[in-house]
N, C-alpha and C positions, 0 to 999 in steps of 0.2 A: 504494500500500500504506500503510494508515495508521501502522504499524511494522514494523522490521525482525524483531522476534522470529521464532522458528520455526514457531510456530501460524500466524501470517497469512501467513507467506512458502510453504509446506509448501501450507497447503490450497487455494490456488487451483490451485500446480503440480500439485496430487495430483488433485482435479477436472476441470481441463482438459487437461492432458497427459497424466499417465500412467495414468489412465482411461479416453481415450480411444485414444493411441496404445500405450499398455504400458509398462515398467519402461525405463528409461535404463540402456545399458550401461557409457558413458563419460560424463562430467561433466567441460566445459572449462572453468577458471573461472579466476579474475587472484589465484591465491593465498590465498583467501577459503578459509576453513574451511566453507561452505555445504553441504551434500549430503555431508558426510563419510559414509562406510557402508561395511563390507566387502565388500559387494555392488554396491557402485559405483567402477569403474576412474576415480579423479581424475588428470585430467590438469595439468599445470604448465604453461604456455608457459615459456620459456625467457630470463632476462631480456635477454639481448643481442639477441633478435627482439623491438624496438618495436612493429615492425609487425604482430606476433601479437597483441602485447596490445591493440593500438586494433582490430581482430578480435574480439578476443573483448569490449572495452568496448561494440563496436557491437553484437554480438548480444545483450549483456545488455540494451540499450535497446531494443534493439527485442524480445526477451523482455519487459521491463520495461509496454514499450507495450500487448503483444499482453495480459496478463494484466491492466493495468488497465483495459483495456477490457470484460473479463469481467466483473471485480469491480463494475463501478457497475452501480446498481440501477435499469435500466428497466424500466419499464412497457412491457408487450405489451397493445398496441392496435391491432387491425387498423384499421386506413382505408380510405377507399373507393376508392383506386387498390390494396387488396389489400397494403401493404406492411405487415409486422408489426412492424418496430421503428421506427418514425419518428422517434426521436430517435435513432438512431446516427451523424447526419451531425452530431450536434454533440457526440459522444465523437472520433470519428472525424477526423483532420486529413485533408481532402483536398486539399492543395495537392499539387501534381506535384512531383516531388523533382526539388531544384535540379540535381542532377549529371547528371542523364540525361531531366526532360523527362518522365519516366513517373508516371502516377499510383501511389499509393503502393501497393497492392495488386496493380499491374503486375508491381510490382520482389520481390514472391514469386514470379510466376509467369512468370522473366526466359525461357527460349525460347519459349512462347507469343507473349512481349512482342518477342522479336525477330523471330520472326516476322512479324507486324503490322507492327512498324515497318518490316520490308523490304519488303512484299507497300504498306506504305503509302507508301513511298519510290519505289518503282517506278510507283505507280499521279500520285504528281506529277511523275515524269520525263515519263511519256508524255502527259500534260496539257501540261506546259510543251515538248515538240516541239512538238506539234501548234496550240498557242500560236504559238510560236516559225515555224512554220511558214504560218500565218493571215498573220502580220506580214510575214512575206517575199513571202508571195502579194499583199497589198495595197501593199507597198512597189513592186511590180514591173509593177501596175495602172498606179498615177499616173505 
């Protein structure tokens, strides 16, 4: 966001979220007079819950993220593998996140994600028997 003001902060949330999803009931925020309205239920965390507030600092950033990503100005150019925004991988961070190993896009769509990862876990157990099993069979050869 190039500033804090209400004009640039407003219009993107206005655009991309409640345009597309609809009005906000509740607004959780770190005490920030942001979104003040009578029409919107502002929540407080509580200051003796830490742990609320790095909650809620983490979804500001990752709110923070998801909206600067809207906000820059690419070019839609189709290519010939068909993809239309070919520069989003350089808006985009794709490292896997450190905590968990998931690509970052994964970690919005976490039972999906766990899914897979179980369905993928299972699927190297039974590799590593039948592994494991080769080896006892050749071990038992010689």
């Amino acid at each position: 966001m190039p500033n804090k003001s209400a004009e640039s902060v407003v219009q993107p949330l206005w655009n991309h979220v409640v345009c597309v999803f609809g009005p906000c009931r509740e607004l959780m925020s770190d005490r920030a007079s942001f979104g003040v309205s009578p029409n919107v239920k502002q929540l407080h965390p509580v200051a003796y819950r830490p742990a609320l507030m790095g909650l809620v600092e983490r979804f500001n950033k990752a709110v923070k993220d998801m909206l600067s990503t809207m906000v820059q100005d690419i070019e839609v150019d189709a290519t010939a593998d068909g993809d239309p925004l070919p520069e989003t991988e350089e808006v985009v961070e794709l490292r896997p996140v450190v905590g968990t190993g998931l690509e970052p896009m994964e970690t919005t769509r976490l039972r999906r994600s766990t899914r897979q990862l179980a369905a993928a876990n299972r699927q190297m157990e039974a590799e590593n028997s039948e592994h494991q099993a080769d080896e006892i069979g050749i071990r038992q050869r010689k």
